[in-house]
C-alpha positions in Angstrom: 0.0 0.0 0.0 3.1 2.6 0.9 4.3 1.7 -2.7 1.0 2.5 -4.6 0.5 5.6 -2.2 4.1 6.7 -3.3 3.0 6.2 -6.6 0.4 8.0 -6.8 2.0 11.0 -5.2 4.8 10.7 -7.9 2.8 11.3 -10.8 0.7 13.9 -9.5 3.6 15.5 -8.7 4.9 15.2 -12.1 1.8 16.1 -13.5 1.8 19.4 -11.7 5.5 20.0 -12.1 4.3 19.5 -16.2 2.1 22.0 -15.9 4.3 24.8 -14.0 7.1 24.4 -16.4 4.5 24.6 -19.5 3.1 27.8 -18.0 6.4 29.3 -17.2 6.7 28.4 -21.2 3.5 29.9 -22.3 4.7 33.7 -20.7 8.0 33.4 -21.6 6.7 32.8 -25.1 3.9 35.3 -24.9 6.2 38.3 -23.1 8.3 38.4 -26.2 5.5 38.4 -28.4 4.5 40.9 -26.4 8.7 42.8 -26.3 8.5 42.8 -29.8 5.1 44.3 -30.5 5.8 46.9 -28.4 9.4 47.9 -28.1 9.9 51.2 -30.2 13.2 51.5 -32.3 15.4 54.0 -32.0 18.2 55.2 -34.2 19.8 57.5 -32.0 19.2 58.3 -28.3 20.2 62.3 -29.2 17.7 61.8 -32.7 14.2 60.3 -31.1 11.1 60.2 -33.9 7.4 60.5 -33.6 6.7 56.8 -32.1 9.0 57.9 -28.9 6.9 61.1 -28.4 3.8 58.7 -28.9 4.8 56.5 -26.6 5.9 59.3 -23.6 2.7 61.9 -24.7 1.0 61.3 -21.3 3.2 61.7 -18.4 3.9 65.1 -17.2 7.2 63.6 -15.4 10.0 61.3 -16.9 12.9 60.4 -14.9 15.7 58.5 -16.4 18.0 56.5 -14.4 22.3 55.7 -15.4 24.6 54.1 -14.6 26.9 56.7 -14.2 29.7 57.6 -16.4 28.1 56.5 -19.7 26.9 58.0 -22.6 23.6 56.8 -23.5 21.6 58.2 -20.7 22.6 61.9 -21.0 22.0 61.5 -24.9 18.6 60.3 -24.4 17.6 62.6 -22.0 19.1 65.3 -24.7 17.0 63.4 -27.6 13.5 63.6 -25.3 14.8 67.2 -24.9 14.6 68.4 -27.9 11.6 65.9 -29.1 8.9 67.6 -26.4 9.7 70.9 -27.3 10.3 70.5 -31.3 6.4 69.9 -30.8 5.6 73.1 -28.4 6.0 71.7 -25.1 7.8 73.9 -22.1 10.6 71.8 -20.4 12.0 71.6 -16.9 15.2 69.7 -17.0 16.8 68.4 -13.8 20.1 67.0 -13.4 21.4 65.3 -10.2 23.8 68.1 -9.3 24.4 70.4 -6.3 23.3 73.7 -7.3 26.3 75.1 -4.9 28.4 73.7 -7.9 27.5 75.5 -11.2 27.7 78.4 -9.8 29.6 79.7 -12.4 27.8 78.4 -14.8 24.5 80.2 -13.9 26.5 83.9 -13.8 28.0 83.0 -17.0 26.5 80.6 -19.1 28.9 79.1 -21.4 31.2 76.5 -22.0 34.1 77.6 -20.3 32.4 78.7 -17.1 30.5 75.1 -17.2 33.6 73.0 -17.1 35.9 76.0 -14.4 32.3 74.9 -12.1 33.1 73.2 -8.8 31.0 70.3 -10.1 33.4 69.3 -13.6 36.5 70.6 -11.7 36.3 68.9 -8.1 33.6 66.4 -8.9 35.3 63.2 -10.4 34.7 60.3 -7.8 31.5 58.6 -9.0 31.1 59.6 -13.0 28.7 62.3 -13.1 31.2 64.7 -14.0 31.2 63.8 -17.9 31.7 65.1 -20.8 28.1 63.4 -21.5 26.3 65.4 -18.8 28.0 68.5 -19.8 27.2 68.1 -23.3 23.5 67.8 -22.4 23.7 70.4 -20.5 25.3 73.3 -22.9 23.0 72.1 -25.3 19.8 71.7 -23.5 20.9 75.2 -22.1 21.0 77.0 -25.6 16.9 75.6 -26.1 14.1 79.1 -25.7 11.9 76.4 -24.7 14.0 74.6 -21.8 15.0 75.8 -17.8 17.5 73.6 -15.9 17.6 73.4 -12.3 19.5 70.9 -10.2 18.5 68.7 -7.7 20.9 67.2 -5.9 21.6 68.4 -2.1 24.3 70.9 -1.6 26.9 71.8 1.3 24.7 72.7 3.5 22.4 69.6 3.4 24.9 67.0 3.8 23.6 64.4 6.3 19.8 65.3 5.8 17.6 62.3 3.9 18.8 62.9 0.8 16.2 61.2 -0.9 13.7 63.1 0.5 15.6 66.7 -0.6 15.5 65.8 -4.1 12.1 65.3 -4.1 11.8 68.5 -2.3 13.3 70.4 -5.0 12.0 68.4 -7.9 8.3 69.2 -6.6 9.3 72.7 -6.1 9.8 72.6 -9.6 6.5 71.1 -10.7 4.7 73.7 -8.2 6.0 76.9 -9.7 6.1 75.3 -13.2 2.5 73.3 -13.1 2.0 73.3 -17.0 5.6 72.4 -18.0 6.6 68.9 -18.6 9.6 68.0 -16.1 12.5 65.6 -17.4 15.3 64.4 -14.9 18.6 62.7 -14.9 20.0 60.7 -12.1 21.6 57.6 -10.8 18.9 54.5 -11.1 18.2 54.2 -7.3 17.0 57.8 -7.0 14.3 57.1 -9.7 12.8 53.7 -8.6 9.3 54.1 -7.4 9.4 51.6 -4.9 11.2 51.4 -1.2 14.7 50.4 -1.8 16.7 49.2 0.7 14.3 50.0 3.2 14.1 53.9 2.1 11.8 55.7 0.0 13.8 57.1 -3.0 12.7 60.3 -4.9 10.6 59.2 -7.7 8.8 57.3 -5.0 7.8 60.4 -3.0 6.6 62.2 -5.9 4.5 59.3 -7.0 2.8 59.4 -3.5 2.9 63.0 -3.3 -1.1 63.7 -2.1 -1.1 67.0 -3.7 0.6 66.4 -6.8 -1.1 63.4 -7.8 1.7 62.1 -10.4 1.1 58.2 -10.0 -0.3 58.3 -13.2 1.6 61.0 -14.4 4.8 60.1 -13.2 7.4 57.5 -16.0 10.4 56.2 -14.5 12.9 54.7 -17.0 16.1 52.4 -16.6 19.0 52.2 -18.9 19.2 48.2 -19.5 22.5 47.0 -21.8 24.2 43.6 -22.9 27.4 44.9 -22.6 30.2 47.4 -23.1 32.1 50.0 -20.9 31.5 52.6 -17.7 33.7 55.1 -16.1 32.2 54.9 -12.7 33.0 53.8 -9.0 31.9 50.8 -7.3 34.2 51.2 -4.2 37.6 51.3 -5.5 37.7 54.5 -6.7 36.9 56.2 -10.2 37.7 53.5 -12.6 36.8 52.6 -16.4 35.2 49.3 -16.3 34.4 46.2 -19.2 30.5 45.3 -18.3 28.4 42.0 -19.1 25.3 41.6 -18.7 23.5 37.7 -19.1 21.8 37.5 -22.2 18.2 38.2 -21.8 14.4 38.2 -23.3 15.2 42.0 -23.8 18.4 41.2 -25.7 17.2 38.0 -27.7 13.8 38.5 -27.7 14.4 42.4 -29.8 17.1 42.7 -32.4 16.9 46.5 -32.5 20.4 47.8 -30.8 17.9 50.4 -29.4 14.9 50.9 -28.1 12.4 51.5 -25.6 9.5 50.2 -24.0 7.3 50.5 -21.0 6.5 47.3 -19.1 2.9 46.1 -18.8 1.0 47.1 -16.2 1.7 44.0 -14.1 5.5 44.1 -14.1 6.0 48.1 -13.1 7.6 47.5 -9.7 10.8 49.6 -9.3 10.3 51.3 -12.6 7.9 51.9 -15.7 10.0 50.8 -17.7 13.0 50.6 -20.1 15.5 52.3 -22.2 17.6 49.9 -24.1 21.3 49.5 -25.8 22.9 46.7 -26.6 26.3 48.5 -26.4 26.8 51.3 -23.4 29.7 53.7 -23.9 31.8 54.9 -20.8 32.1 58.7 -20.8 35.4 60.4 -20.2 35.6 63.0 -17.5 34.4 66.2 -19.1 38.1 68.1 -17.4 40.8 66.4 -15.8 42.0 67.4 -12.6 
């Protein structure tokens, strides 16, 4: 009796084991039918087309989160830039900077005054300092249609949440600002909706923000890549870096070498979505110390 009991229990275990893996099977399969229906090409992140705009239309807030010292996130954020306000659109663009450092920037804005800044001068321990952010930012700058502000905390707000600033000054944005469409650059844990690590992080207070009401109206995107370089730190000190990612269902799935595309609503956790490359290019620091 044991032995027929056993059995028993064996095959229905099989059976059910069958059907899990066959499910797991049936989403994998459907998801990329799903990646390549709706991932949108692009050709350049600094050169975005009309299925972009399409695509971003209905949120009032878009915050892009990097790796930092790359490229392809500073580009991107140029390319949605220039997309919103080639069709009309007013633009706030925020950068994850202490304002105390582009101060000369702001009483002189040009090229030389960006890069003498304490920010490009003194700044060169985690990436941000790059010739890709100051490229988006002299040209972004030079835009009728476009006002920068910064975000990040300054001197005097070392050791306050600083989660909790940014939001501060992001929303102070949006409230003087109401009608503008608000763009912002920052490294990917300050833009995840969710608590991370225990912690609310920026993009998460605004999305719960009572008197704002951006849930809706709020996209968070992450730069995903296969592989390629970063000029970044990860505890050793500034340091240019070969990265690989796994292969994946958003690199096999998609041939495009770019592209973007918002998650259905069932996966948005951390983020809305994604911004794609299959290659991501490590940025040089915009002036050497």
């Amino acid at each position: 009796m044991p032995n027929i009991v056993a059995t028993k229990f064996f095959r229905f275990a099989s059976l059910l084991l069958a059907i899990l893996l066959q499910s797991q099977i049936s989403f994998a399969q459907s998801f990329s039918e799903f990646l390549r229906e709706k991932a949108v090409k692009i050709v350049a992140f600094d050169s975005l087309g009309q299925a972009v705009y399409e695509q971003l239309i209905g949120y009032q807030v878009i915050m892009l989160g990097e790796q930092h010292g790359t490229s392809e996130p500073a580009q991107f954020l140029t390319g949605l830039v220039n997309l919103f306000t080639a069709h009309g659109d007013t633009v706030l663009v925020g950068y994850e900077i202490p304002a105390d450092q582009l101060e000369n920037y702001w009483a002189q804005p040009n090229d030389s005054s960006l890069l003498q800044s304490e920010f490009f001068t003194n700044n060169v321990n985690d990436g941000r300092a790059s010739k890709a952010w100051a490229s988006s930012i002299l040209q972004v700058g030079k835009n009728p249609l476009v006002h920068i502000f910064l975000f990040d905390i300054d001197k005097t707000e070392v050791g306050a949440n600083r989660d909790s600033l940014m939001y501060i000054k992001i929303k102070r944005q949006l409230m003087a600002h109401p009608t503008w469409r608000v763009l912002t650059l920052s490294g990917n844990i300050h833009n995840i909706r969710q608590p991370y690590k225990d912690k609310l992080r920026a993009a998460g207070f605004l999305a719960n923000d009572l008197e704002l009401k951006l849930s809706d109206k709020l996209c968070s995107l992450n730069l995903y890549f296969l592989s390629g370089t970063v000029l970044n730190n990860i505890g050793n000190g500034l340091e240019l870096r070969q990265v690989n990612q796994a292969p994946s269902v958003y690199s096999i799935a998609v041939d495009y070498s770019k592209y973007l595309f918002l998650y259905p609503d069932s996966m948005r956790d951390k983020y809305d979505g994604m911004f794609f490359t299959r290659t991501v290019t490590a940025s040089e620091l915009a002036k050497s110390k």
